[in-house]
VOBA-1610 file (N, C-alpha, C; in pm, whole numbers, padded with zeros to 5 digits, always signed):
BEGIN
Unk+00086-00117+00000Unk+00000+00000+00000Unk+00091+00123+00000Unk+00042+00242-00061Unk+00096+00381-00053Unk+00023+00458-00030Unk+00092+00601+00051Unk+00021+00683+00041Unk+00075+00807+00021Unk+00000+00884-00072Unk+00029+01025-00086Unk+00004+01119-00032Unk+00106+01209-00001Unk+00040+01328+00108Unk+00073+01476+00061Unk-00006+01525+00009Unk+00030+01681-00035Unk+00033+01802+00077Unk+00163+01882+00119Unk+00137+01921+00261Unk+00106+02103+00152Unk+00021+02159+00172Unk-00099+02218+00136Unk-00036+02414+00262Unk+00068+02475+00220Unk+00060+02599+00302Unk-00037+02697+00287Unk-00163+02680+00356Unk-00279+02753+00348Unk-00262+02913+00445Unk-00276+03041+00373Unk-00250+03162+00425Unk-00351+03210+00529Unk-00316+03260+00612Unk-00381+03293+00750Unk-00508+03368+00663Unk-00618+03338+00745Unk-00796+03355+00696Unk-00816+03281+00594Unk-00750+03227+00567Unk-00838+03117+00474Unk-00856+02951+00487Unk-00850+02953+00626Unk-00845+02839+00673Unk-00974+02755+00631Unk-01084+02827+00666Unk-01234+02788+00673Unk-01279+02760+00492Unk-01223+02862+00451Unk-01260+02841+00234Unk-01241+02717+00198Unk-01045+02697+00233Unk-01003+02596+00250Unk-01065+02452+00261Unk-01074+02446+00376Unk-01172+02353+00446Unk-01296+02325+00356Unk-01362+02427+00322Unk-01496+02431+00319Unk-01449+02381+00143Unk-01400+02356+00030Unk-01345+02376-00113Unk-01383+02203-00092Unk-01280+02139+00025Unk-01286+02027+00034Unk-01439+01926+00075Unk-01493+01994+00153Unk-01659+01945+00181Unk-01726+01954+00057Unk-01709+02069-00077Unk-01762+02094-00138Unk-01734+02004-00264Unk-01615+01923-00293Unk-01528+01835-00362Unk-01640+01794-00418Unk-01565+01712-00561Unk-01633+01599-00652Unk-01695+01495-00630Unk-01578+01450-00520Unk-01621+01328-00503Unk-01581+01206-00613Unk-01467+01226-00705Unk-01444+01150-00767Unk-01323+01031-00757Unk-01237+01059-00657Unk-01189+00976-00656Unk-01215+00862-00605Unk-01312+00847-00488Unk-01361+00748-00430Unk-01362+00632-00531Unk-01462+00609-00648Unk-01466+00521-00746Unk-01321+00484-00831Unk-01248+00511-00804Unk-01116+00490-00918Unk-01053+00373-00813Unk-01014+00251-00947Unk-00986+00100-00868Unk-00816+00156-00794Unk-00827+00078-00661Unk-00693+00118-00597Unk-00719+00160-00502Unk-00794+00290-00516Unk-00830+00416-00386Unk-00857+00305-00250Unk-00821+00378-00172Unk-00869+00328-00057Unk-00904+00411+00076Unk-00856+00547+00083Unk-00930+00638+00187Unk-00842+00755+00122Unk-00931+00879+00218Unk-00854+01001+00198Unk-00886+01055+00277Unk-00757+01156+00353Unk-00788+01213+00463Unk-00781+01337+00442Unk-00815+01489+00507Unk-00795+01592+00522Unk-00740+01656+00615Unk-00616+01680+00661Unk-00606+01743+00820Unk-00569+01836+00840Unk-00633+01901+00903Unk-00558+02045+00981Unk-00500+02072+01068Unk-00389+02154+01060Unk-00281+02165+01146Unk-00349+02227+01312Unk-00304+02172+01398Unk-00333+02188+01542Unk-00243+02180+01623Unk-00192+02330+01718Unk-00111+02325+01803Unk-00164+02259+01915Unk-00027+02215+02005Unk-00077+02170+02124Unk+00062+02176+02208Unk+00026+02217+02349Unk+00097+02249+02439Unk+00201+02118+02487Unk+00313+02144+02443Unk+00377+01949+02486Unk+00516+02014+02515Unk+00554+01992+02625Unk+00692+01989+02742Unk+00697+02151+02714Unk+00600+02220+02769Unk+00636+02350+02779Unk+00614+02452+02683Unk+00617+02382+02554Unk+00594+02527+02469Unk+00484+02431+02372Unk+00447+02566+02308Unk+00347+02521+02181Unk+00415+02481+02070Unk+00343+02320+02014Unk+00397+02255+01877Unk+00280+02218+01817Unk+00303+02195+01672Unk+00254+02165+01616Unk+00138+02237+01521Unk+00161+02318+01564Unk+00045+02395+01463Unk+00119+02496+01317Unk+00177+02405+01246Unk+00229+02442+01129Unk+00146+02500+01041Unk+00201+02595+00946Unk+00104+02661+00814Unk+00038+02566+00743Unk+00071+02381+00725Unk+00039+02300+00630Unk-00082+02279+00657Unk-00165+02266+00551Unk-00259+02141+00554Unk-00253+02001+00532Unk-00251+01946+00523Unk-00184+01739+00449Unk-00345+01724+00388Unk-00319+01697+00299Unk-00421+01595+00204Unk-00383+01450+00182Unk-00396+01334+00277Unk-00349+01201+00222Unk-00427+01138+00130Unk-00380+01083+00089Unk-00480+00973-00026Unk-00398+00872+00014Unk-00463+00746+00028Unk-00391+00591+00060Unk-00459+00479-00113Unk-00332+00438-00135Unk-00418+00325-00238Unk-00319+00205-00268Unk-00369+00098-00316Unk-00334-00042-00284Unk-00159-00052-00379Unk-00188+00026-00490Unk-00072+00019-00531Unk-00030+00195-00610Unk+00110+00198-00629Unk+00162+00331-00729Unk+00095+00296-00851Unk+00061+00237-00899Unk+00057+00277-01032Unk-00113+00275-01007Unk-00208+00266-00945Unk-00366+00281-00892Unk-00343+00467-00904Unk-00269+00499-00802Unk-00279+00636-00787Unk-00210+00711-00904Unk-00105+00617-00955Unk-00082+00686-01166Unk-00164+00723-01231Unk-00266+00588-01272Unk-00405+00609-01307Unk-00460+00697-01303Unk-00481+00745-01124Unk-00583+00862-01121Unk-00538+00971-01145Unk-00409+00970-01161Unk-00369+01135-01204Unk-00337+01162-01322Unk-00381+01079-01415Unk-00369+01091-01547Unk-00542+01045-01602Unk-00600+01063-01542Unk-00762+01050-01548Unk-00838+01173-01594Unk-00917+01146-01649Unk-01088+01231-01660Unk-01078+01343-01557Unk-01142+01213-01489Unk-01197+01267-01343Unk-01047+01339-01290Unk-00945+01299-01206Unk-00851+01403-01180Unk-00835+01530-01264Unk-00855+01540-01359Unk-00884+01689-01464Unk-00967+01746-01435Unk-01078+01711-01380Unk-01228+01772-01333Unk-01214+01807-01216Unk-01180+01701-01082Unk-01178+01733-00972Unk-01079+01816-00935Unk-00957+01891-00995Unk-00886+01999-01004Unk-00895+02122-01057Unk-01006+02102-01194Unk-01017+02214-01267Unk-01073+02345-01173Unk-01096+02345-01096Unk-01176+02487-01019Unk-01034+02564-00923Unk-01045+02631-00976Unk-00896+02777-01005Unk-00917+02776-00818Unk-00842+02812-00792Unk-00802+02893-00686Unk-00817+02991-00629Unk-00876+03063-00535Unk-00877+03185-00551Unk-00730+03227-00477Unk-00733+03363-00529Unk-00612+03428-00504Unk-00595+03470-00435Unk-00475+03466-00341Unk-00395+03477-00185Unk-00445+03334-00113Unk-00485+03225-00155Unk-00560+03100-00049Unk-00405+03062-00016Unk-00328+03049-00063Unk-00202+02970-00017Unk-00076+03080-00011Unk+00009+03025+00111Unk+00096+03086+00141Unk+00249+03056+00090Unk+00243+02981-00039Unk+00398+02925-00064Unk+00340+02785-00161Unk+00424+02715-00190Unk+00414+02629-00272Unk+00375+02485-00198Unk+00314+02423-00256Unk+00297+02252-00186Unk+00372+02160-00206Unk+00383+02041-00072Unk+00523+01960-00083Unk+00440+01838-00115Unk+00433+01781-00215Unk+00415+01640-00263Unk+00526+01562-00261Unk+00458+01418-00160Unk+00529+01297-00107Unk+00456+01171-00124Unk+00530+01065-00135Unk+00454+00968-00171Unk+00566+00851-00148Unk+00473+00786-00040Unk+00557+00697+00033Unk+00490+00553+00046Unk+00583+00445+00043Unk+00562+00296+00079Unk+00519+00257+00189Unk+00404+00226+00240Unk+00363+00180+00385Unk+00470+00044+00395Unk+00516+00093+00483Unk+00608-00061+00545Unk+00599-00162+00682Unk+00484-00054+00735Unk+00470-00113+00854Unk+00333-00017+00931Unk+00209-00094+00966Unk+00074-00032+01030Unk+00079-00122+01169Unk+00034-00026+01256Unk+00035-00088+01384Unk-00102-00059+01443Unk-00206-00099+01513Unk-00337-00091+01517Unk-00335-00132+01649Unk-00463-00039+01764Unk-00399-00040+01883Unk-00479-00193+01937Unk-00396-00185+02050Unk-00443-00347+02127Unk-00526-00339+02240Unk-00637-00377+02206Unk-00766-00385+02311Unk-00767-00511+02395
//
């Protein structure tokens, strides 16, 4: 399994557009063979040994799917042309996005 994670520098006040672009989505990748979840997350500080971490400019968009060349597919698709085509508005991001895409090598699932 892989998963891709686009880390997304979204500019201060536009957190909520942001957010809200994604509720408003296609909905197309779900159906494309491979897919297997997708997450959205937003960055959240939190108070740990004294000072505040974690609340970075990124957003992460993961997509998980069974194999690389599943998620090839979809980015050379229809549908990926569609579910991107809607522009941006201008000032939403603060810098450029870091696309990664990595080999799951190991899932650990907690013990009840």
């Amino acid at each position: 399994m892989i998963i891709v994670s686009n880390r997304i520098p979204v500019a201060k006040g536009h957190e909520e557009e942001f957010a809200q672009r994604f509720r408003d989505r296609a909905q197309l990748v779900e159906r494309h063979p491979g897919f297997v979840r997708l997450e959205i997350c937003r960055p959240e500080p939190v108070a740990l040994h004294g000072r505040e971490m974690g609340g970075s400019e990124y957003h992460v968009v993961l997509t998980y799917w069974e194999r690389k060349e599943d998620f090839l597919a979809w980015v050379q698709s229809e549908d990926f042309r569609t579910a991107h085509a809607q522009r941006t508005p201008e000032g939403m991001f603060a810098g450029e996005s870091v696309f990664e895409l990595h080999d799951i090598i190991q899932t650990a699932e907690a013990r009840r």
